[in-house]
C-alpha positions as CSV (number, residue, x, y, z in Angstrom):
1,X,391.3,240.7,-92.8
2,X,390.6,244.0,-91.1
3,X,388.7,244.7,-88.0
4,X,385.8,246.9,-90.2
5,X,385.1,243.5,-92.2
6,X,385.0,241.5,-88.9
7,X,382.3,244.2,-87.8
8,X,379.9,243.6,-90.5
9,X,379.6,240.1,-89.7
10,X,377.3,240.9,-86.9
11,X,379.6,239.5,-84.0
12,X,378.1,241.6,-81.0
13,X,375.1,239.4,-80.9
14,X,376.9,236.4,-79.8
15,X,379.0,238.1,-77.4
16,X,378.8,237.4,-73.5
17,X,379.8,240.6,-71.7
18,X,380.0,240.4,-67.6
19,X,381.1,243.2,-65.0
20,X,382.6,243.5,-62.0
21,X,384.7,245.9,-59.2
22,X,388.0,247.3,-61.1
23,X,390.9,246.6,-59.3
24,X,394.0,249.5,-58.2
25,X,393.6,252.6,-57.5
26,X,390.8,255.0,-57.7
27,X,389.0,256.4,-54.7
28,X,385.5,255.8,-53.3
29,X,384.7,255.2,-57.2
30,X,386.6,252.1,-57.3
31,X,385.2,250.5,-54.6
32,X,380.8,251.0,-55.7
33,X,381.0,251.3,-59.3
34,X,381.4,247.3,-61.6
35,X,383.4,249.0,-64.2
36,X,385.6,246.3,-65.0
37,X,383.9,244.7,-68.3
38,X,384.9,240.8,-69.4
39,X,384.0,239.9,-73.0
40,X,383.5,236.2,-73.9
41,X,383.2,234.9,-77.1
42,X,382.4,231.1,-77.8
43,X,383.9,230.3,-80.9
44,X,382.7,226.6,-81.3
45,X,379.0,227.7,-80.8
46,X,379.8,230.7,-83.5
47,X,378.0,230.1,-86.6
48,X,379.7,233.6,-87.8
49,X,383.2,231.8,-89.2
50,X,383.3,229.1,-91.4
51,X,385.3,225.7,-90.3
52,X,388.4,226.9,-92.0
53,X,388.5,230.3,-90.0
54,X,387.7,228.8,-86.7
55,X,390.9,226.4,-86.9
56,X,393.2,229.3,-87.7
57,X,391.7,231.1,-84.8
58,X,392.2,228.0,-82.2
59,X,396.0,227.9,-83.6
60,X,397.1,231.6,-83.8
61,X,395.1,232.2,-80.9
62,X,395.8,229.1,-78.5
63,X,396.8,231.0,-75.7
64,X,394.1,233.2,-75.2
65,X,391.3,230.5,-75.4
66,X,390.4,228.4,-72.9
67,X,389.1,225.0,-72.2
68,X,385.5,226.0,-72.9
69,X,386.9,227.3,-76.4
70,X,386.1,230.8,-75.0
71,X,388.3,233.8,-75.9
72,X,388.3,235.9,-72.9
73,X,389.3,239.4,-73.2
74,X,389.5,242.1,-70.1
75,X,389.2,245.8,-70.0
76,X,389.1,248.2,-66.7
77,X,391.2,250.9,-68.1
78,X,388.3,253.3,-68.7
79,X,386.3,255.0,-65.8
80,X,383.1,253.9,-67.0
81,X,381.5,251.0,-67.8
82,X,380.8,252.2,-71.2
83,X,383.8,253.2,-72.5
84,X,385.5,249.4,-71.3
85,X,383.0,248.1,-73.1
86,X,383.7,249.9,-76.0
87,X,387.1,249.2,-75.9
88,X,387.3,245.4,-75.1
89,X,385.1,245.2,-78.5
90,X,388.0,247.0,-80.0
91,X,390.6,244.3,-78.2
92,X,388.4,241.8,-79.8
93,X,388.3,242.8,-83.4
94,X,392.0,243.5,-83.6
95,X,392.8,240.5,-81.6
96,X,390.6,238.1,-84.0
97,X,391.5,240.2,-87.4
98,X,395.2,240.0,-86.5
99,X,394.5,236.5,-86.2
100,X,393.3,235.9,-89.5
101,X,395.7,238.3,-91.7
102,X,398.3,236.1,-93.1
103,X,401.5,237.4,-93.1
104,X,403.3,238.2,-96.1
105,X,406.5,236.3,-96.6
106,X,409.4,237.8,-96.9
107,X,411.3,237.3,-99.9
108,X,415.4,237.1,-99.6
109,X,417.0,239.6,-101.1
110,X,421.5,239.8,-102.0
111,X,423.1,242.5,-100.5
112,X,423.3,245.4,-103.1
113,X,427.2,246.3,-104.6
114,X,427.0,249.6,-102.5
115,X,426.6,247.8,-99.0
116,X,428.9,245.5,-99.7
117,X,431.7,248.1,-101.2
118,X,430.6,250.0,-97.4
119,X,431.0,246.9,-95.1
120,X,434.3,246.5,-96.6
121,X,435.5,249.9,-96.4
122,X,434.4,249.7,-92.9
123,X,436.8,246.5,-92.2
124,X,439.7,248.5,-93.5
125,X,438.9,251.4,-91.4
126,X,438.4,248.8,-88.2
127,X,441.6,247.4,-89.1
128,X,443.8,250.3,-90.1
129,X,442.8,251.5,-86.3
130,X,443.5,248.4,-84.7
131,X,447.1,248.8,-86.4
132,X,447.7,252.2,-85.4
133,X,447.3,250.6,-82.0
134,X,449.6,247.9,-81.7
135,X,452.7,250.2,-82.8
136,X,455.0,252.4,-80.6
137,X,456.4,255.6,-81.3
138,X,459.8,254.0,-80.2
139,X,461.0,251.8,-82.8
């Protein structure tokens, strides 16, 4: 699933966003402006995913989720409050579409008869080297 399908589900209206003092450097800025935006997102209040997505979420996702079956994302990259905002919303939809993309599995493949002629060619070169080393110019 990709982030632009996530975003037509309507999920800003059930976010929780809260601000506070960046931390690091910055000047006299950093110290009066709460630029530092926190996004949290409850997913077992959520009426947005069905029952089925919610589980894959809690699995893929287990470590960002906390006891409160919150997923808290942070963002104080940005100078202004706006543009953190903006992009812990991003965080969120690639986090939670990422999530819910099942990977393709890979399919095993032989090795083709032009690798394998070139692996063995490259023995012989190894070896023929490792020959030339063991014999003296004196016998």
């Amino acid at each position: 699933m990709n982030p632009e399908e996530l975003k037509s589900r309507n999920l800003e209206s059930e976010f929780i966003f809260s601000t506070s003092r960046s931390s690091g450097p910055g000047g006299q800025n950093v110290n009066k402006v709460n630029t530092k935006v926190e996004l949290r997102f409850n997913l077992l209040l959520t009426s947005v995913f069905s029952e089925n997505e919610k589980e894959i979420i809690f699995t893929r996702l287990k470590n960002k989720i906390n006891k409160e079956s919150e997923i808290i994302l942070v963002s104080q990259s940005e100078r202004t409050q706006l543009m953190n905002k903006v992009d812990v919303t991003e965080k969120f939809y690639d986090l939670v579409s990422n999530a819910l993309t099942i990977p393709v599995k890979r399919r095993s493949t032989r090795p083709t008869l032009n690798s394998k002629l070139k692996r063995l060619d490259l023995k012989r070169s190894r070896g023929y080297l490792k020959k030339l080393r063991k014999q003296t110019g004196e016998s």
